[in-house]
C-alpha positions as a printed NumPy array, in Angstrom:
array([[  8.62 , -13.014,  26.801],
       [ 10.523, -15.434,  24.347],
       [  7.945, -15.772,  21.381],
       [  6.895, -11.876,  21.738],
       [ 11.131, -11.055,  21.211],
       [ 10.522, -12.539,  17.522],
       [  8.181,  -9.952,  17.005],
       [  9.697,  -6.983,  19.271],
       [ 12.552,  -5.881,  20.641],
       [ 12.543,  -3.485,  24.026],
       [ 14.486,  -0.036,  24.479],
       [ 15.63 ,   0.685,  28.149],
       [ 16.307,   4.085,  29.304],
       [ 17.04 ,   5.596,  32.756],
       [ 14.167,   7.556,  34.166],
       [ 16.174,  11.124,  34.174],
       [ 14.178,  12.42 ,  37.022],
       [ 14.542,   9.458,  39.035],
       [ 18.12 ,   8.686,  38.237],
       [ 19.486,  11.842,  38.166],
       [ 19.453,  12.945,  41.677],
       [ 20.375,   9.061,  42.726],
       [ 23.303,   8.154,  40.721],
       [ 24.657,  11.534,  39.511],
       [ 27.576,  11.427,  36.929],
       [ 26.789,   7.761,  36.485],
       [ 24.019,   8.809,  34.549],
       [ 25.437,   9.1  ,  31.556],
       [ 27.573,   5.192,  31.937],
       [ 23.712,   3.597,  32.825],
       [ 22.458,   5.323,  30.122],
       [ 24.955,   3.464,  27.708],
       [ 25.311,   0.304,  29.579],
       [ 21.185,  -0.105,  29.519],
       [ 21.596,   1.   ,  25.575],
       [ 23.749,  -1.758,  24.984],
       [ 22.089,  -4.449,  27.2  ],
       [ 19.475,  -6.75 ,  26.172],
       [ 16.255,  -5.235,  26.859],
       [ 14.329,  -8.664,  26.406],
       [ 16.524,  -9.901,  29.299],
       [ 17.019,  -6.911,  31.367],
       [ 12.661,  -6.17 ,  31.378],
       [ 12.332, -10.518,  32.32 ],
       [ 14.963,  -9.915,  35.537],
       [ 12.701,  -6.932,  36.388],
       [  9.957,  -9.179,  36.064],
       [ 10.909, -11.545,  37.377],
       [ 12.989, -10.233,  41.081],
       [ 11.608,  -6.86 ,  40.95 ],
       [ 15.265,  -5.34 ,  40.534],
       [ 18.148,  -5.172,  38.029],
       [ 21.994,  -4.995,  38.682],
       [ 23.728,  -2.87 ,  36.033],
       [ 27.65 ,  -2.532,  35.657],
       [ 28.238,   1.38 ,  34.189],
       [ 31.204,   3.108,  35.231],
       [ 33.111,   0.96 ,  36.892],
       [ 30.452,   0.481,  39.697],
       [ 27.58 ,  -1.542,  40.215],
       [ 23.783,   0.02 ,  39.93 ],
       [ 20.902,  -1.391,  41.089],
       [ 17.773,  -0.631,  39.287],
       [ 14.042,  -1.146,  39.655],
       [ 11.409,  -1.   ,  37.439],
       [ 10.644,   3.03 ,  38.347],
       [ 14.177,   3.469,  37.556],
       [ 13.693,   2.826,  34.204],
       [ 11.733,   3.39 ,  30.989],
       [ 10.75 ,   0.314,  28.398],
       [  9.535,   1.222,  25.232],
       [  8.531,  -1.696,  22.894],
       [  9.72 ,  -1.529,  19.032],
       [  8.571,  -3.827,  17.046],
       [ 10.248,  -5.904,  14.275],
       [ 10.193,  -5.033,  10.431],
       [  6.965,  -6.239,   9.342],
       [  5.088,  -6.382,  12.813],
       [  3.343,  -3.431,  14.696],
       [  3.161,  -4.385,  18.311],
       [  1.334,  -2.774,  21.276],
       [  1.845,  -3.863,  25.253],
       [ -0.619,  -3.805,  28.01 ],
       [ -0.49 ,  -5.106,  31.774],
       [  1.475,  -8.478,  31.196],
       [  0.649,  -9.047,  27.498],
       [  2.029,  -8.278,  24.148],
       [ -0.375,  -7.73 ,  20.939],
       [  1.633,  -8.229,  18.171],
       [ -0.224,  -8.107,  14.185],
       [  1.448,  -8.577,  11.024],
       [  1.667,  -5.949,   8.775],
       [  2.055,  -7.546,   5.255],
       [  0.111,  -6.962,   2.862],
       [ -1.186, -10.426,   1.422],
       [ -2.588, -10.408,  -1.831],
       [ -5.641, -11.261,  -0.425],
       [ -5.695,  -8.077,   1.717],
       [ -4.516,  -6.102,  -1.426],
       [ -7.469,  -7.336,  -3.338],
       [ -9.72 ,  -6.269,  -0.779],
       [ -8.524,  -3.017,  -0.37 ],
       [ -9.329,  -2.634,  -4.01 ],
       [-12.653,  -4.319,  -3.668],
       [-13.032,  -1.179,  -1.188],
       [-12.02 ,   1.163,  -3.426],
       [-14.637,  -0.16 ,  -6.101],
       [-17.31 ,   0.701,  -3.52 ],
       [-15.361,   4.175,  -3.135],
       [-15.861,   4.908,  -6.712],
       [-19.232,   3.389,  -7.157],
       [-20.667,   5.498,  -4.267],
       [-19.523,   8.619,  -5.661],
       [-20.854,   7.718,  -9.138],
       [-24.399,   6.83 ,  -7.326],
       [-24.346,  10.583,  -5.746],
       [-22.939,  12.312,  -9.242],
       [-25.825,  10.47 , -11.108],
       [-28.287,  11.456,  -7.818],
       [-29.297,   8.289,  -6.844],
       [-32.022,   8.283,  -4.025],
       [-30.652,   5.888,  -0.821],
       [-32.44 ,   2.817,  -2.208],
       [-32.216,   2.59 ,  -5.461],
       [-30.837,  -0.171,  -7.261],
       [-28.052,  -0.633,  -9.414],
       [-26.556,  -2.158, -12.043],
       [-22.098,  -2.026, -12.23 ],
       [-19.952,  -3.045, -14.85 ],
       [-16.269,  -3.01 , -14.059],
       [-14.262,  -3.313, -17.256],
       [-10.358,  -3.996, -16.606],
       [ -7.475,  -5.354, -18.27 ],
       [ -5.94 ,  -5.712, -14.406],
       [ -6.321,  -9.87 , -12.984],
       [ -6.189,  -8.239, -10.042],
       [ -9.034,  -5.979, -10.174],
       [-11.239,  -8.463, -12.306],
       [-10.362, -11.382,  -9.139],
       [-10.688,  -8.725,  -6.58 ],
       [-14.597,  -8.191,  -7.997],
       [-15.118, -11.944,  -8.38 ],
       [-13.658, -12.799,  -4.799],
       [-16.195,  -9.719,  -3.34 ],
       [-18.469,  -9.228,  -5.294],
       [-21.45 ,  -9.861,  -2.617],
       [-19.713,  -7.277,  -0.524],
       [-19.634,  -4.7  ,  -3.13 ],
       [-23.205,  -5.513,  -4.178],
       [-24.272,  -5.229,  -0.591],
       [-22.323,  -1.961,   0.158],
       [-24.042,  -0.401,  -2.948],
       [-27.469,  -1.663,  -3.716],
       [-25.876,  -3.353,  -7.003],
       [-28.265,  -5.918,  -8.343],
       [-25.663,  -6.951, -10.94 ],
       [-21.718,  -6.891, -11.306],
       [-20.633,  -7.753, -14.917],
       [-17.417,  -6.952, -17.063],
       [-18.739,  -5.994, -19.946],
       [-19.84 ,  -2.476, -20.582],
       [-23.192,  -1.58 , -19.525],
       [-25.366,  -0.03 , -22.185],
       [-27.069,   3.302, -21.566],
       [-24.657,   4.173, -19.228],
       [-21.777,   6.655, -19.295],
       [-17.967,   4.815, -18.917],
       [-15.821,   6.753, -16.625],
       [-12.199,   5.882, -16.273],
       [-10.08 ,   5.744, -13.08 ],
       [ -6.909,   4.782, -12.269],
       [ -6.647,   2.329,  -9.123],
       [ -2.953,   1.883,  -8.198],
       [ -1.506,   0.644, -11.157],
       [ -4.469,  -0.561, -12.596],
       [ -6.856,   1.081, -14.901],
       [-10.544,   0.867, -15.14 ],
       [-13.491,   1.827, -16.962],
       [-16.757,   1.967, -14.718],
       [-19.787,   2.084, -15.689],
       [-23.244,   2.635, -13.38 ],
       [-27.255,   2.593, -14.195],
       [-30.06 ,   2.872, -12.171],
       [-32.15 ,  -0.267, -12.493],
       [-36.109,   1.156, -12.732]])
């Protein structure tokens, strides 16, 4: 429980149906007084002895773990899911490795709709140029280029315009691009 609380933090809140009939108008006081507890510590007691003893109202509750509801939120930066004794936690930044590859995708996006506006068959071969003024596009095509080749029956990537071939020009997040496909006979 102590390394997933970097990632996550827990929300406890009575189980209405449960509670209500139990505890009556100290509903609303547990309510609060879970709302304000620590939910890292307050699930790890429950864990831990099976019960929970709450001060709301100027009484003590006891809780179990039916008497209450844990949902899991995760940090800024972190999406988090929790199973039977486990916590998945992933990190949601976007690297610029990860960018790059997301445009790397969207290069095999734009070539695959060029291949079906020119009518390519399934297996015919290609030839791409990419022409860019963006680093980041002309690294994201060097760092992937066998994956875009692969995904799209490219024999060639190159950044120079491709002769015999019409240039069409996309935008790609901030960056601009001329692309430019031909079938290879």
């Amino acid at each position: 429980t102590k390394q997933a609380e970097q990632y996550i933090d827990y929300q406890v809140q009575p189980n209405f149906k449960r509670l209500g009939p139990r505890i009556g108008k100290l509903l609303p006081a547990v309510k609060k007084a879970l709302g304000e507890a620590d939910g890292g510590r307050l699930l790890s007691e429950l864990n831990d002895t099976g019960k929970v003893a709450l001060a709301a109202g100027g009484e003590t509750v006891e809780l179990d773990q039916e008497d209450i509801q844990v949902r899991l939120q995760a940090k800024p930066g972190w999406a988090a899911a929790q199973g039977r004794g486990c916590v998945v936690v992933l990190s949601t930044e976007l690297t610029p490795e990860l960018l790059r590859e997301g445009i790397a995708r969207d290069l095999v996006r734009l070539v695959q709709d060029r291949r079906k506006s020119l009518g390519c068959e399934y297996t015919d071969r290609i030839e791409i140029a990419i022409v860019s003024d963006s680093a980041d596009v002309g690294l994201a095509v060097q760092e992937n280029a066998a994956y875009i080749q692969g995904e799209t029956l490219a024999v060639s990537i190159t950044a120079q315009p491709l002769a015999e071939s019409e240039p069409i020009e996309h935008d790609l997040g901030e960056a601009r691009l001329t692309l430019f496909v031909r079938v290879v006979a």
